[in-house]
N, C-alpha and C positions, 0 to 999 in steps of 0.2 A: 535467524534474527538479523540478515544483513541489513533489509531498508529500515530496523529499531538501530541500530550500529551507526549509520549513517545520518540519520535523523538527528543523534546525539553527538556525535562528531561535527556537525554542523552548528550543534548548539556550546560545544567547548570553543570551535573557532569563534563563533560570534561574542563571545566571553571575553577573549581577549582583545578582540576589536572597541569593544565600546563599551568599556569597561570605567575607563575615566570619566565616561558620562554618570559615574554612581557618582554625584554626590551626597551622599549620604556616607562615604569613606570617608573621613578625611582623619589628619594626621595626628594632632594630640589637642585633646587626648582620644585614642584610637577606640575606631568605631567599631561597639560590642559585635556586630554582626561578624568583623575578622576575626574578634575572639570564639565567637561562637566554630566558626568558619574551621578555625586552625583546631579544635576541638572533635568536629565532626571528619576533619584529614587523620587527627592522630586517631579516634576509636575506629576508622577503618582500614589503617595500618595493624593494629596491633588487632582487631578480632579478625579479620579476614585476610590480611596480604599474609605477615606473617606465620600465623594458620596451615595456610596454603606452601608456604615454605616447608614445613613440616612435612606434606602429604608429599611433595614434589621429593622429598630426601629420601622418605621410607619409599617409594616408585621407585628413586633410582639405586637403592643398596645392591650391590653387586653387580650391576651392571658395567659403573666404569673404575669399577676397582683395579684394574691393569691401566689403566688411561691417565694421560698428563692431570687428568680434569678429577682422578681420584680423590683427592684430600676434597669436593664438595659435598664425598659421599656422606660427609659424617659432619661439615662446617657449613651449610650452605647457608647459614648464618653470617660469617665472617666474610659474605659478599655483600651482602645487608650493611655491616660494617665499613665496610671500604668505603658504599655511596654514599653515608653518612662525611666521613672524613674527607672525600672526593669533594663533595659540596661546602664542607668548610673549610677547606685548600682554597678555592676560589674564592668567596666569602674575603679570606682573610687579604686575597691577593689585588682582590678590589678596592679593600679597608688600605691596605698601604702604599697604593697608585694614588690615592685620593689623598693621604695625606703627606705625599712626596711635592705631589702639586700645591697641596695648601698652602707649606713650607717657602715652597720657591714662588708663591704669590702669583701661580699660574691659573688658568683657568681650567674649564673640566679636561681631565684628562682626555687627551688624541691618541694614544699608540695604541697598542694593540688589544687592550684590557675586557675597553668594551665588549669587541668581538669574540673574545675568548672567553669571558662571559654568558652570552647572548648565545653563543654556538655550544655550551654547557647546558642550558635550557632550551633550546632548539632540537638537538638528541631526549635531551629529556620527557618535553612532549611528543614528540615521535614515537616515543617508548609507550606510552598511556595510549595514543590514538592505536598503534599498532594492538596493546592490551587489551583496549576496546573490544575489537574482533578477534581477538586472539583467545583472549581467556576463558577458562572453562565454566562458566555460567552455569546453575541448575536449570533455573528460568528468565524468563524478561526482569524479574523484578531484579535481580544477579543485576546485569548490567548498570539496571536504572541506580541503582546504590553507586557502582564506579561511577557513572556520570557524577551524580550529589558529587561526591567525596570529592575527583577530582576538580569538576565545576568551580566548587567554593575555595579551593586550595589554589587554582591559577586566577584566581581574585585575588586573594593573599598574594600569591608572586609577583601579580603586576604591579600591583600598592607597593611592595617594597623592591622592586626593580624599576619602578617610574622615578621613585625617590632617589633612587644610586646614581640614574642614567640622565634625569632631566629629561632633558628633549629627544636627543638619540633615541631612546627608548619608543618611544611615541611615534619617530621618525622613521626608525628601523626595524626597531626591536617587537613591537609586539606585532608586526606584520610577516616578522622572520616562524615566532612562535606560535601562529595563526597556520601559516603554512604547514610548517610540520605535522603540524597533529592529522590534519587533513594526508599527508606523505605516507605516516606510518598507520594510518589506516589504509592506502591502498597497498602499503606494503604487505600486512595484516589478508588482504582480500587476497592476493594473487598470490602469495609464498607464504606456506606452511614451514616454520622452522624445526628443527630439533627438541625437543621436551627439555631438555638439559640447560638450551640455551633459553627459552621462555622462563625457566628456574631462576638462572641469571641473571635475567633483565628485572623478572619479579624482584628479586633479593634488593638487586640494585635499588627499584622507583622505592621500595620502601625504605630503606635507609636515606634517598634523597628527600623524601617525604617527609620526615622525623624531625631530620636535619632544618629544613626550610620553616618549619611550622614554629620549631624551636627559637630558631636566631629572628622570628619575628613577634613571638609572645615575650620572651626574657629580658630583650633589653629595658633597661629603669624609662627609657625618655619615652617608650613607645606610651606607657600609661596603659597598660591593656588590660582586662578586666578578667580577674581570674572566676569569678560568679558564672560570666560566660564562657568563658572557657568548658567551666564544668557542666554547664548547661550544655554545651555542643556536643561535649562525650557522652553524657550519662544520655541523654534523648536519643542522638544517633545509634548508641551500643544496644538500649533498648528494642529501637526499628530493628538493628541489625539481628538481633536473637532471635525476635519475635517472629518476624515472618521469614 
């Protein structure tokens, strides 16, 4: 399934390229399509990544039970966890550059924020392109769902990183996050990693997943439509069982 792999990698890059050509997003009150969107990201976190977490723990029981890496034998959850808080470390660290700047009647923040930022979501699409070809698929259709899920979810992240970043974003940033995905897909093509570490990175994209999906459905000003919301889950959860 590499030229389906590729096909679709070329379809997540072009997502974040002309992405701001949707208008049909816009900002409040927020267009049901991201509710729906962030909807169909969380029913395929929690019926398939998840899931897959489980199978990846009972695979590895005993294996590295003598290993630094033992305590995932039985937690590999609690990596899940960390990318959750991982991405709302940064979240939070963006919220308070911005409002250091507000304060002192500066303009958007220059120092390092952005980037460190930007290079938080740059790893992180690397992680999905790379999971792209990486992941253990039963069939085509296997993929075509990661594509859906992720597809709609770096919609979602652009709308709410164009809004943080302004210009920047537009300027640098979704061309940094364009790239990646396209990186760790060939990363994906040429190097087979470790099973343990594919665990890893799974645990991780779905707790950044959770995380992302949440801090842009929750807040009061976004106005987001929880009808849709539920519509995105209940529809996608159903595709997802069904076939």
């Amino acid at each position: 399934m590499t030229w389906l792999s590729f096909i679709l990698v070329i379809g997540l890059l072009l997502l974040h390229i002309f992405s701001k050509k949707m208008k049909f997003l816009k900002t409040v009150p927020r267009s049901r399509f991201l509710s729906i969107a962030g909807g169909i990201s969380v029913a395929y976190v929690f019926l398939h990544l998840l899931p897959e977490l489980g199978v990846f723990q009972e695979e590895l029981h005993g294996e590295i039970k003598n290993s630094g890496w033992g305590f995932l034998e039985s937690h590999i959850y609690v990596v899940a966890m960390f990318g959750l808080v991982l991405f709302y470390g940064l979240e939070q660290m963006v919220k308070s550059s911005k409002r250091r700047h507000k304060e002192h009647k500066v303009s958007e923040p220059k120092d390092g924020v952005f980037w460190v930022h930007i290079g938080s979501f740059t790893l992180y699409n690397a992680l999905i392109g790379y999971l792209l070809v990486r992941e253990e698929y039963e069939n085509a259709w296997d993929m075509v769902f990661f594509f859906i899920a992720m597809g709609v979810h770096f919609i979602t992240n652009d709308k709410g990183l164009r809004e943080t970043h302004k210009g920047d974003y537009d300027k640098y940033g979704r061309w940094l996050l364009a790239i990646a995905i396209l990186i760790g897909w060939g990363i994906g093509i040429t190097t087979e990693v470790n099973e343990l570490i594919v665990s890893f990175l799974t645990a991780l994209l779905a707790g950044g997943v959770i995380l992302n999906v949440l801090k842009e459905e929750l807040p009061e000003d976004r106005e987001s439509s929880f009808a849709s919301f539920c519509l995105g889950i209940v529809g996608y959860s159903i595709l997802l069982l069904l076939i």
